[in-house]
matplotlib code that plots the C-alpha trace (Angstrom):
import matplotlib.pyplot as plt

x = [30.7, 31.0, 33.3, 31.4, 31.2, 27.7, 26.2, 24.1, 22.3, 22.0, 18.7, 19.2, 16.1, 17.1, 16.8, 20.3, 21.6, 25.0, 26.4, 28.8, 30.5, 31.1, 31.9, 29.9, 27.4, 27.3, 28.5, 26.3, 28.5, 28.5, 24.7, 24.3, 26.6, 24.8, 21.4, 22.6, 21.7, 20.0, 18.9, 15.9, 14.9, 11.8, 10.0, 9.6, 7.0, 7.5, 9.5, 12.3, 14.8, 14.8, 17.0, 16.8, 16.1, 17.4, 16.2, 17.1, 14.9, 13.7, 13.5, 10.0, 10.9, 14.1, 11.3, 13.4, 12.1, 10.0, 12.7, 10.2, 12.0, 12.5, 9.1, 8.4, 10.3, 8.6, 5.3, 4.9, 6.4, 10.1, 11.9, 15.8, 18.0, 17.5, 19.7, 19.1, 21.5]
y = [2.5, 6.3, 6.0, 4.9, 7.5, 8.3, 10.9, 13.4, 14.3, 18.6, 19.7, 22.6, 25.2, 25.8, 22.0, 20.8, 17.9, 17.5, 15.2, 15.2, 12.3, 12.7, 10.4, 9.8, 13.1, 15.7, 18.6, 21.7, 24.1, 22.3, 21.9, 25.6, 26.4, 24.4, 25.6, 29.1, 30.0, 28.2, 25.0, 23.1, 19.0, 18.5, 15.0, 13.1, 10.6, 6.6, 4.6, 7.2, 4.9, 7.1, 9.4, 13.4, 16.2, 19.5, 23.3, 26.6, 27.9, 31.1, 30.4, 31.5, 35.1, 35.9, 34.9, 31.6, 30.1, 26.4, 23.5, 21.4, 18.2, 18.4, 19.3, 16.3, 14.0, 15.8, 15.8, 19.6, 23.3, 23.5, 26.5, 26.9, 24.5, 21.2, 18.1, 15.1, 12.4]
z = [-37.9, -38.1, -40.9, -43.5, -46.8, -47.8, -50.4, -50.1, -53.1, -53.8, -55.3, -56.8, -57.5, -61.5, -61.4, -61.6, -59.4, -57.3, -55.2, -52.3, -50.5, -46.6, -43.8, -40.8, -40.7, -42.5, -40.3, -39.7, -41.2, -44.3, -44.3, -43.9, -46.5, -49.1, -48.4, -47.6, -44.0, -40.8, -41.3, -40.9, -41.4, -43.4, -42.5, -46.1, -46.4, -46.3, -48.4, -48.8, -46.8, -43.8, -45.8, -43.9, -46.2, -45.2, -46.5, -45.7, -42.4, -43.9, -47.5, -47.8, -46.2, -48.4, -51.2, -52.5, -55.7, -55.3, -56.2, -58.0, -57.5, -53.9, -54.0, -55.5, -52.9, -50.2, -51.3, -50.1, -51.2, -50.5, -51.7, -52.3, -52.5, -50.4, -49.8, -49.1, -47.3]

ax = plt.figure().add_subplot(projection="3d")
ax.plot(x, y, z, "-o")
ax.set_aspect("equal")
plt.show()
């Protein structure tokens, strides 16, 4: 069960799109690297799947621009890059 490959989708803040495969869960490491520091989960609204969305903790301090499409998913401000798995 634990072994099943899933994607996480990267939102980048200029817009472009990338996708990673990984089994299991992602690991934090990983996470951190993409987003580029300490993580935190944003809650996204119904009917996304249960999917987890994941941002960088201080974006809004080291002044991050908005990602306009994560924004979108979320339905609030994120900043930075975000993923989504």
């Amino acid at each position: 069960m634990g072994n099943k490959v899933r994607e996480m989708t990267i939102y980048h803040a200029n817009n472009q799109l990338e996708t990673k495969s990984f089994v299991g869960q992602p690991e934090l490491a990983e996470m951190q690297e993409v987003v580029g520091g300490f993580i935190a989960y944003v809650q996204l609204p119904r009917g996304n799947n249960h999917k987890k969305m994941v941002v960088n903790e201080e974006g809004l301090l080291m002044g991050l621009p908005v990602n306009r499409k994560a924004s979108l998913i979320a339905n609030q401000t994120i900043v930075g890059t975000a993923l989504v798995y």
